[in-house]
C-alpha positions as CSV (number, residue, x, y, z in Angstrom):
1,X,-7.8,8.6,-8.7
2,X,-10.5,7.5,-6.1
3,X,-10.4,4.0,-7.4
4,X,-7.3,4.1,-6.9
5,X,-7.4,5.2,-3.8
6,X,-10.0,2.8,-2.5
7,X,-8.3,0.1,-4.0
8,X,-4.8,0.7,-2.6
9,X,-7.1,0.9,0.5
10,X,-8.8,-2.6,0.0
11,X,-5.4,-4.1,-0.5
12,X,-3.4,-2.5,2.6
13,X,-6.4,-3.6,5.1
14,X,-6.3,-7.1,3.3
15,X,-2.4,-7.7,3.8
16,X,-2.8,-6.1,7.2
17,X,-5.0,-8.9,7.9
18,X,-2.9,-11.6,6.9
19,X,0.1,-10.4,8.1
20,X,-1.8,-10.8,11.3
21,X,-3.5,-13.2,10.9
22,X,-0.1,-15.4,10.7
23,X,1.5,-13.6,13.4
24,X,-1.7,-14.7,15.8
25,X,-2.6,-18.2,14.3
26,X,0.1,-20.8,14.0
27,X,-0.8,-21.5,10.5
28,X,1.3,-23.9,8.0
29,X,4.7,-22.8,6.9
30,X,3.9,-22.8,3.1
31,X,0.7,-20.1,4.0
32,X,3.7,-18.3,5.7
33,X,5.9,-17.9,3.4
34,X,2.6,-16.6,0.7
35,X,2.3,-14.3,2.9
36,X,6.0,-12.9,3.3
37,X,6.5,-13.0,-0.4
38,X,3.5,-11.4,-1.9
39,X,1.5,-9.7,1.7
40,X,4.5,-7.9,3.4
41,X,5.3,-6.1,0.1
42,X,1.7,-5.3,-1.6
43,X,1.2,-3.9,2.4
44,X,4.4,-1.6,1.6
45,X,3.4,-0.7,-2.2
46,X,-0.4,0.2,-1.0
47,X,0.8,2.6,2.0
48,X,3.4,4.0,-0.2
49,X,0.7,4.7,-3.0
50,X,-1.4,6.6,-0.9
51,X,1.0,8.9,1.0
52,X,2.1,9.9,-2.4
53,X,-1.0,10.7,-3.7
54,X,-1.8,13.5,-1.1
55,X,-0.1,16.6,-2.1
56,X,1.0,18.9,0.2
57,X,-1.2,22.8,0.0
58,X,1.4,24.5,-1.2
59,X,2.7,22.2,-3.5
60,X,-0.8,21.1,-4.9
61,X,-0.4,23.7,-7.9
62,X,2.9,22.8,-9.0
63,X,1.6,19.5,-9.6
64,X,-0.9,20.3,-11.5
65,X,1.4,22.9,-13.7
66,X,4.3,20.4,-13.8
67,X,4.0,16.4,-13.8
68,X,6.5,14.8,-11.6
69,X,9.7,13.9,-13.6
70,X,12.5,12.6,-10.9
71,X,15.0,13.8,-8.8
């Protein structure tokens, strides 16, 4: 879990950074584009990843005693 953790950390400060970066720098339109298409959602997927993988104190046992299955 922590290498998943650091790594969902690596890539939210990364696409942070380009998202950014092409708000700041007028940078060519194709570099854009990259950055809508794959940045905007890997920045979405990362910060969703690790809010989900901090269980709330109460609920930290019924995790561990039954695996998520859906709503």
């Amino acid at each position: 879990m922590d290498s998943q953790k650091s790594l969902c950390i690596i890539l939210l400060v990364l696409s942070t950074i380009a998202i950014l970066a092409c708000l700041v720098i007028n940078l060519e339109a194709w570099i854009v584009y990259a950055v809508a298409i794959f940045c905007i959602p890997l920045w979405v997927l990362s910060l969703g990843l690790l809010t989900m993988a901090k269980p709330a104190p109460e609920d930290e046992e019924e995790r561990v005693k039954e695996p998520f299955t859906g709503y």
